[in-house]
N, C-alpha and C positions, 0 to 999 in steps of 0.2 A: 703364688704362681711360679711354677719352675720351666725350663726348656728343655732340658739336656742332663742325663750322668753321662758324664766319661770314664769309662774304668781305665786302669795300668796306665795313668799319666805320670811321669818320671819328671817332670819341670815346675809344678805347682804343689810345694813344700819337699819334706824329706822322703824318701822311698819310693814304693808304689801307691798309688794313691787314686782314688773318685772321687769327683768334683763335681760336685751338685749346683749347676746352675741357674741363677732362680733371675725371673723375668724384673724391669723396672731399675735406672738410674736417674739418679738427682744431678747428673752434667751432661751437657751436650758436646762432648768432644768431639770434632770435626774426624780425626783418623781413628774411631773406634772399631774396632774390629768385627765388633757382634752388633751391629745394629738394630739388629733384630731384636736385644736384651733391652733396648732402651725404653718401650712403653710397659708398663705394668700391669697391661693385659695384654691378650692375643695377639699378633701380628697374622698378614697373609703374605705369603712369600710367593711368588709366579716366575718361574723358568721357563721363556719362550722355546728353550731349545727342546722341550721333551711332549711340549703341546702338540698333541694330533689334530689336525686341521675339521677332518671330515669328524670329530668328537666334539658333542653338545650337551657334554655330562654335566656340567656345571652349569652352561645358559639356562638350562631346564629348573635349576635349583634358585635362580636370583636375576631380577631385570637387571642387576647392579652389573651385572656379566655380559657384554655383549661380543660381538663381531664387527668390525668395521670391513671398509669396501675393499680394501688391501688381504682380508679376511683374519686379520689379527684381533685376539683377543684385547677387550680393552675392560678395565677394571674401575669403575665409580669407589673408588675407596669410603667413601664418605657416606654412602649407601648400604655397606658390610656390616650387618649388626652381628652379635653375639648369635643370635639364631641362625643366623645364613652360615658364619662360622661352624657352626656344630656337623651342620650340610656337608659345606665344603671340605671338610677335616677325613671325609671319607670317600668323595664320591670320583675324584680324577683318577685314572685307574692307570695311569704312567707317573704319577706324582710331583707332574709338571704346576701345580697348585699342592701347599702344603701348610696348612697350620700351627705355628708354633706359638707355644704355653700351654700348661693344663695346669688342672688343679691340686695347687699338692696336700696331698696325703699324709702326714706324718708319718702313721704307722708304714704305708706302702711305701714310703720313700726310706726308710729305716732297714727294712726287710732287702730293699734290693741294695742299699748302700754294704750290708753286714755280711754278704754274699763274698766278699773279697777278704773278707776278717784274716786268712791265712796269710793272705800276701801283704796285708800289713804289718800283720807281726813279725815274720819274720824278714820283713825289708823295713823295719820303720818306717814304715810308710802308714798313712790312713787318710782319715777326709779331708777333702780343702770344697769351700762354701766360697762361689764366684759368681758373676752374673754376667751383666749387669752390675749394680751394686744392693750382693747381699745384707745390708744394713738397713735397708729400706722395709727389711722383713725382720725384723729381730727377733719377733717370737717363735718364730719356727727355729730359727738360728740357734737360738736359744735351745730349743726342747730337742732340738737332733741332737746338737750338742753337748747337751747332756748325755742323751743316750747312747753317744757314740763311748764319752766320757765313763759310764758305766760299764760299760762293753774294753773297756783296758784301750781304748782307740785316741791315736793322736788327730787331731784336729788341727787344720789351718785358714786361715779368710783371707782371699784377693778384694780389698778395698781401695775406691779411691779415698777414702776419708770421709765425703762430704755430705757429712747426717750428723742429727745433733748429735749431743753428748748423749742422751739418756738412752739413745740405741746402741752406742757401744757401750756403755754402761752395764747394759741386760744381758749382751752376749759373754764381755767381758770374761767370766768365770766359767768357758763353755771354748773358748781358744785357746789353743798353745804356741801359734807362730803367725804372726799378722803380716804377709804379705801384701807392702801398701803402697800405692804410686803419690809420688811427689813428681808434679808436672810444672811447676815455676815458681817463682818466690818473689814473683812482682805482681799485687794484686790488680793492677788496669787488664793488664794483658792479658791474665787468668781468665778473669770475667769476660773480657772481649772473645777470647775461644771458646774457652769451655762450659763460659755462663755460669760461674757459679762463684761461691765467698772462698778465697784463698784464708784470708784469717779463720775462719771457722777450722777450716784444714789444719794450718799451723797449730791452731789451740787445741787441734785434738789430738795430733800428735803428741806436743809436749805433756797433756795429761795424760797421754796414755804410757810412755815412755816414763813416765813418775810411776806408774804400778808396776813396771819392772816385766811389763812381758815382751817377748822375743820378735824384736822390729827386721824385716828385711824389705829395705825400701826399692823401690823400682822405678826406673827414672825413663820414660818412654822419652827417644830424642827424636824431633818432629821437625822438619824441615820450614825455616821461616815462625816458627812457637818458641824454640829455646836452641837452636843448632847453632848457639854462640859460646866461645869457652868462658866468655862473661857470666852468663846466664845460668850454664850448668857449675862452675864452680862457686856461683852462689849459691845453690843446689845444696851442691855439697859443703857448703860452711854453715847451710842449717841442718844437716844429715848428724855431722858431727858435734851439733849442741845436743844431741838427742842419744843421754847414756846409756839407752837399750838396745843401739843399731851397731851393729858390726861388720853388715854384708850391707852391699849394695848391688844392685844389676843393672848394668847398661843397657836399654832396650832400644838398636835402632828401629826407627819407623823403615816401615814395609809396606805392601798394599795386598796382601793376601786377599784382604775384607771387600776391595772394592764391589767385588761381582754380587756381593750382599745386597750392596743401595741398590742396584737397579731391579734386581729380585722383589725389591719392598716399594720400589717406585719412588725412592730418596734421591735429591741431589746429593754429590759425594764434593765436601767442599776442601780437600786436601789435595796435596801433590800427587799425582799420577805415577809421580817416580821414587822409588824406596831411596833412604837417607846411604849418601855414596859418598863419606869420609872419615875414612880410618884414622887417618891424623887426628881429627877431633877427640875422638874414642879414645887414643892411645895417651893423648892429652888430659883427657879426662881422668883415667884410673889412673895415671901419676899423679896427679895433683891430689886426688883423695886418699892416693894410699902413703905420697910425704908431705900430709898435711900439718901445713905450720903449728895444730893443737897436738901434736904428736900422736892423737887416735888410732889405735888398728883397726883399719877397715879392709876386709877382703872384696876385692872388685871385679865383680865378672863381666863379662861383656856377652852377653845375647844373643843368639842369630835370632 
């Protein structure tokens, strides 16, 4: 299940690049930007602002759809099966209701990703595989991968880590640049946000940084998660045990994402206010870049 290519993105590996984003993550991070990526099938997305009142295009397709007395659409989530989806995926005719996920194709998703082949060669640029977290799909991961691979095409993955071994394992010989977020290095606190095994993380890093492929870690700074120079310079003293990382990226938190949760009918359980200290930041890339192990790390910092 995929949601999105992006073509001509310049910030998700080297050059120009298409980023095949494929639906389903294994963490519940509280300021995830794509909420939308986190179930591994369809989502329904509702924009009150584009809804025409006197239009009963959708009521007509599902009881699950009503009107209340305010005359506001109201949506039975719970009542939205895969068939009312397929309905709903075409019948709003302002777009104010919109289905994301479909089914991916290999071939079809190969054909439209190969459409760019120009602009990757000559910008080194080529695919980056994002989601969500695309590890939760290895085998497609895998078979693009390859075919990108055949095709003289560089490859890149936005991972948080957190899948067993044996799925990066598969992709493994199908990536060139592992773009991976390291979000704390204190496994209570992990789990209490993001719900998930910090050790499992840690272990996959260190075995994957043993097969010698090209780590660029990305450190999301979350306001009240890690916005302590405690926490990220811990960060950064397990960045630095890990002999395949040489870049790191500072990514402060932001709230771009928020207008997503209400779209999907999510609570949104993070700061309302984007992370507002450069001091931290500028504290940050000093410390990683005259790290006591004498490592060269280049440290960029984000918007």
């Amino acid at each position: 299940m995929f949601f999105n290519i992006q073509r001509f993105s310049t910030h998700d590996g080297d050059g120009i690049r298409s980023i095949l984003f494929l639906k389903g993550c294994s963490l519940a991070c509280p300021w995830c930007q794509n909420p939308e990526s986190r179930s591994e099938k369809r989502s329904l997305l509702f924009d009150s602002r584009l809804c025409v009142k006197d239009c009963a295009a959708c009521l007509k397709e599902t009881p699950a759809i009503t009107r209340n007395s305010d005359d506001q659409i109201i949506i039975n989530r719970k009542q939205i099966s895969e068939t009312v989806l397929d309905k709903l995926a075409t019948v709003c005719p302002t777009k104010a209701l919109t289905v994301c996920g479909e089914q991916a194709q290999e071939d079809a998703l190969c054909s439209a990703l190969l459409k760019d082949k120009p602009f990757y060669i000559q910008s080194d640029g080529g695919v980056t595989f994002s989601g969500g977290e695309p590890l939760m799909q290895p085998l497609l991961v895998a078979n693009i991968g390859k075919r990108m691979h055949d095709e003289g095409i560089n490859t890149a993955i936005e991972t948080c880590m957190h899948a067993p071994w044996k799925n990066i394992e598969q992709v493994l010989p199908f990536i060139d640049c592992w773009l991976t977020d390291l979000k704390h290095t204190e496994p209570k606190k992990f789990k209490a946000w993001a719900k998930g095994s910090l050790p499992r993380i840690k272990n996959n890093f260190q075995q994957l940084a043993k097969k010698g492929k090209r780590l660029v870690i990305r450190v999301p700074i979350v306001p009240g998660f890690n916005d302590t120079e405690e926490e990220l310079n811990n960060i950064i003293d397990f960045v630095v045990s890990l002999e395949t990382c040489s870049e790191i990226h500072l990514l402060p938190y932001h709230t771009f994402g928020i207008n997503k949760y209400k779209l999907l009918d999510m609570p949104y359980h993070c700061s309302e206010k984007p992370l507002n200290n450069p001091d931290l930041l500028v504290k940050t890339q000093q410390y990683a870049e005259n790290h006591p192990s004498k490592q060269k790390l280049t440290v960029l910092i984000r918007g």
